[in-house]
N, C-alpha and C positions, 0 to 999 in steps of 0.2 A: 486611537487609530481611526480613522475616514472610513469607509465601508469600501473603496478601493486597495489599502494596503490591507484589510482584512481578506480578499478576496486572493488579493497574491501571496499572501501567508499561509493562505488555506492550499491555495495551488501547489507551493513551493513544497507546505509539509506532504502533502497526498504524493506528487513524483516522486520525492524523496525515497517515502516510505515506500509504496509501491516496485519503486527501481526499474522502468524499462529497459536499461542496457540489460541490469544485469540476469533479467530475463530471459534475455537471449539465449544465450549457449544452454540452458537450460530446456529450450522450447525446443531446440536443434534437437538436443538429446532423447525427448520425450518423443519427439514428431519422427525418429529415423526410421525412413524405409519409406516413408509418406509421399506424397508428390504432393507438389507445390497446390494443389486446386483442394485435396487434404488436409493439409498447413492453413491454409487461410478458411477453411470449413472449422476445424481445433481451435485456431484465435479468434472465430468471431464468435463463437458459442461460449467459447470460454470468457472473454470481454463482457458478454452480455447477461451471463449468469454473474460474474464477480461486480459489475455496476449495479443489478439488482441486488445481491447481500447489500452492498455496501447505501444503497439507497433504502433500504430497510432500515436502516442500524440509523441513517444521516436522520428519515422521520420520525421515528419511532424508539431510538436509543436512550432517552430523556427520559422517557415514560416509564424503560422499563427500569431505568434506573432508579426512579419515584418508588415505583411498586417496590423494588427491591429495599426501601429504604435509604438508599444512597444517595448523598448530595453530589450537585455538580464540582464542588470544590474539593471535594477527596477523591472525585472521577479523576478531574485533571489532576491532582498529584500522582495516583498510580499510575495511570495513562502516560504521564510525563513521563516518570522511571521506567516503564515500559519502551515505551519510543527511546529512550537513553540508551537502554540496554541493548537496540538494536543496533543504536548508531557506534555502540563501542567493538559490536561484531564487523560490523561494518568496518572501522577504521583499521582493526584487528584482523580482517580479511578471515574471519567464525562463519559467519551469514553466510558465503555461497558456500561454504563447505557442508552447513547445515543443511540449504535448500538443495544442494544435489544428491545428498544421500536421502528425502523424503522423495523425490523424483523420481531414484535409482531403486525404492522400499514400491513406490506406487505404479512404475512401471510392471514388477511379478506381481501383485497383489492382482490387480484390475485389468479390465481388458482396455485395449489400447483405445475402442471407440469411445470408454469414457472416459480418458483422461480431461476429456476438456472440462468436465466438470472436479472431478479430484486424477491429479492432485491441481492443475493448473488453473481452474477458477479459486479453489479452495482446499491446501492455503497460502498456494504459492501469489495469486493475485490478492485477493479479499481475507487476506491471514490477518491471525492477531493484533499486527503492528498498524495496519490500514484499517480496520476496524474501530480501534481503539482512536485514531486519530480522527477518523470519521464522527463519532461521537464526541469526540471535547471542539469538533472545530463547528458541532452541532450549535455547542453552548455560545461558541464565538460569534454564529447568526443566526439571534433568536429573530422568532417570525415567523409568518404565510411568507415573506418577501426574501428572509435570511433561507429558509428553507429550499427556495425557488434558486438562489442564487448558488446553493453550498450544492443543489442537482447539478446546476452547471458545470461547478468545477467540477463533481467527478466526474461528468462525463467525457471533460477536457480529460480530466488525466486518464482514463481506462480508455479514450482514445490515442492518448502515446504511446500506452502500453498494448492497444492492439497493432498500430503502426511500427510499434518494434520488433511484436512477433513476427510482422508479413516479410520484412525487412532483415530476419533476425541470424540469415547466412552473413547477408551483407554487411552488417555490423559487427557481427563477430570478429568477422577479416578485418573490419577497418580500427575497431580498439584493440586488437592484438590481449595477448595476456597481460601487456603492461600497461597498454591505457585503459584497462578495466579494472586495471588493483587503482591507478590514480585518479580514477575518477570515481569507485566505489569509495575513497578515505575519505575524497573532497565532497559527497556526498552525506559522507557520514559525520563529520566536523559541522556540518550544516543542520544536520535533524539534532545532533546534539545540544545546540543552541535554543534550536527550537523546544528540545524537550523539557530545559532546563527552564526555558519560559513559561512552559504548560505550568510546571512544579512553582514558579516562582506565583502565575496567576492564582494554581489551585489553593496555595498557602493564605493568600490575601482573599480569595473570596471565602477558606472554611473557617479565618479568625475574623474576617471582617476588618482588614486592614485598610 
């Protein structure tokens, strides 16, 4: 691969994972009663906290996985079945049912001022599944220069995803319940490819194929 279709693989799997739509009705749900100057104070806190985990994990996820003893090649096969397992919720229409009852758990839990950090920095943003992707797309641009580049993308994408929250009445109305189940499948048909590539990668680098 060219350090260009690297760079859009990396993008493609992060929105994927991530999910701005379907963030939405979720951020509606957590933010109600809020006024819009509220709403966009919640997303930008939250954006900023969930780009910093995730820029953690993108420098420094390598390292810990060393220290752990773990190779990068058994990273991506778990990683991969991980990401798989989302995208089968995904196509399964599992996933939002999941993330709205930790929403609906974290709204009585916490107080409303910090939701922007749990539950919607973490781990409705910077959850397991984006982490873990963060990390193998680590191994995909090794380097000072991969490293500089892999910031980039997350910032591209936790900037769609803050752009979804601010946005995130108006989108709601505009995919309706059905173009959010069609677009959450054709979403998830997508990361499943990808994940299965992770696995297909991680097998070939932990036999040395």
């Amino acid at each position: 691969m060219t350090t260009f279709e690297l760079l859009i693989n990396a993008l493609t799997t992060l929105l994927v994972t991530l999910d701005p739509p379907g963030l939405a009705p979720l951020f509606l749900g957590l933010t109600r009663g809020m006024s819009r100057s509220q709403r966009k104070q919640v997303a930008l806190r939250g954006s900023i906290i969930a780009f910093s985990i995730l820029a953690v994990f993108a420098l420094f996820g390598a390292s810990i996985l060393s220290a752990l003893g773990i190779s990068m090649g058994a990273f991506r096969i778990a990683g991969g079945l991980m990401l798989f397992s989302i995208a089968f919720e995904m196509i399964f229409e599992k996933r939002q049912e999941r993330k709205e009852k930790t929403s609906e758990d974290a709204i009585t839990r916490d107080h409303v001022h910090n939701i922007a950090v749990f539950p919607l920095a973490l781990p409705l943003i910077a959850g397991p599944g984006a982490i873990s992707a963060t990390i193998l797309l680590a191994g995909s641009l090794p380097g000072a220069v991969g490293r500089i580049e892999l910031l980039a993308v997350i910032a591209v994408s936790i900037l769609a995803v803050f752009c979804a929250l601010i946005i995130a009445d108006r989108l709601d109305r505009f995919l309706g319940v059905t173009g959010r189940a069609i677009l959450t499948r054709l979403l998830g048909v997508i990361l499943a490819a990808l994940s299965v590539q992770f696995v297909v990668d991680g097998v070939k680098s932990a036999f040395a194929l």
